[in-house]
GUFIKE-741206 format. One record per residue (C-alpha): x, y, z. Coordinates in steps of 0.02 Angstrom, whole numbers, plus 50000, padded with zeros to 5 digits. Layout:
BEGIN
XYZ...
END
This chain:
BEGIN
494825044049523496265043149641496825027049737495795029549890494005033349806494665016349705494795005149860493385014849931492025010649793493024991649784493554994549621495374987749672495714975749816497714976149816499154984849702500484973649625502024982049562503914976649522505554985349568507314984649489507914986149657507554974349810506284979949936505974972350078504154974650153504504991050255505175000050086504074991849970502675001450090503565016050095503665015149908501895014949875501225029049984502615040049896501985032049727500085039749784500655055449911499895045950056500915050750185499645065450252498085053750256499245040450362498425039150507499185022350567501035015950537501825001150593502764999750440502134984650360500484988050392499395008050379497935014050412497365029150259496185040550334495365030750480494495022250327495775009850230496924997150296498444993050200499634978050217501284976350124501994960050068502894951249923502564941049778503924927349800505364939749795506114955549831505584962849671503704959549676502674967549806500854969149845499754980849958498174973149998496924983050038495074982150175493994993850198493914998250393
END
């Protein structure tokens, strides 16, 4: 199961990951739809915030630093 049937079926509500290297919010985003080859199903970019598909919304933010980041996900 892939990322988006994940979210989708509310099986995950957000994706937490750490870097060695600091991210801000804009990156961090740009990190995870490379992570997940997103960037075809983008339909919405204002680079803290996406929309995959028409169907997901994703917003990018930290964890307390520049090395923890978090995409929350809702379903549209």
């Amino acid at each position: 199961m892939n990322i988006v049937e994940m979210v989708l079926s509310e099986e995950i509500i957000e994706y937490n990951f750490t870097t060695v290297v600091e991210m801000d919010n804009v990156w961090s985003m740009a990190y995870f739809l490379e992570r997940f080859d997103l960037f075809d199903r983008v339909t919405f970019d204002d680079g803290t915030y996406i929309e995959i598909d028409g169907l997901i919304g994703c917003h990018s933010g930290g964890n307390g630093d520049f090395y923890s980041h978090k995409i929350k996900f809702e379903i549209l």
